[in-house]
C-alpha positions as CSV (number, residue, x, y, z in Angstrom):
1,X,134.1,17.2,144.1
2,X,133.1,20.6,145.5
3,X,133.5,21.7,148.4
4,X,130.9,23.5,150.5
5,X,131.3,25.9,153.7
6,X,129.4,26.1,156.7
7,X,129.3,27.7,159.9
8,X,127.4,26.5,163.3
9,X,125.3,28.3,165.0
10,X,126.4,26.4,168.4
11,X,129.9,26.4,168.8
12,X,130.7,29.2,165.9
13,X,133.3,27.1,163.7
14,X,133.2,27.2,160.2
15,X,133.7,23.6,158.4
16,X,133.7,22.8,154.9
17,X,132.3,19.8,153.2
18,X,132.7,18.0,150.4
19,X,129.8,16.4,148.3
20,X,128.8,16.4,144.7
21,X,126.2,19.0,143.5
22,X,122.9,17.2,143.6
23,X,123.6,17.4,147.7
24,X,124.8,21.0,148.2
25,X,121.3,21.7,149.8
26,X,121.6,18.9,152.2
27,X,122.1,20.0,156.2
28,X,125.3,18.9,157.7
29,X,126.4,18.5,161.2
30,X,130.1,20.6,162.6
31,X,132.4,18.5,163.6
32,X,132.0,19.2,167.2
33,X,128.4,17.6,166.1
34,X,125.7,20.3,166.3
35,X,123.2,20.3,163.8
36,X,122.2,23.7,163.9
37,X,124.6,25.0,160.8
38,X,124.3,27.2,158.3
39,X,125.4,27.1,154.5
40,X,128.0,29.8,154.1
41,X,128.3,32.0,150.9
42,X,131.7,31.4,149.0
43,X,133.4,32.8,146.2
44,X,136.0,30.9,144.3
45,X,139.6,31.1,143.8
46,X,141.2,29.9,140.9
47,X,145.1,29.1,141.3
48,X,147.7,27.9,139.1
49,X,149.6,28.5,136.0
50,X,147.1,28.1,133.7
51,X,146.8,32.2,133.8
52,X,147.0,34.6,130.7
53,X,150.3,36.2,130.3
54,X,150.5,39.7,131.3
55,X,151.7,42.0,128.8
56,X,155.0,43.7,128.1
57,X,155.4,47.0,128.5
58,X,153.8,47.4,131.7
59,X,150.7,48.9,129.9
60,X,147.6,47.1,130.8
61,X,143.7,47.6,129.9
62,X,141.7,50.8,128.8
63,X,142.9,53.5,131.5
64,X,146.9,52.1,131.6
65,X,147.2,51.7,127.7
66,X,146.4,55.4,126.7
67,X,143.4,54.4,124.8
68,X,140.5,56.6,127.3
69,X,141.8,60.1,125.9
């Protein structure tokens, strides 16, 4: 389920909640329980070991690999 950030306007902390998508727009209260919140703007962070493999060599992407001449 995702998880959604959100900062009061009140007390200043920043809480996240979880709820499924169709309710991402819904208010929420901070735990401290103000109503006055905001919806924050996140980005996302991937983590795991499902990455590419970097390559050997040490020679990476256009400007490393020699290939901008």
């Amino acid at each position: 389920m995702p998880r959604y950030d959100f900062r009061c306007r009140a007390c200043g902390s920043t809480f996240e909640v979880s709820r499924p998508m169709s309710a991402s727009d819904d208010p929420a209260s901070c735990p401290e329980g103000h109503d006055d919140t905001v919806k924050l703007l996140s980005t996302v962070a991937m983590t795991g070991g499902a990455a590419a493999p970097r390559p050997a060599g040490g020679g990476g992407g256009c400007c490393g690999g020699g290939c901008c001449s």
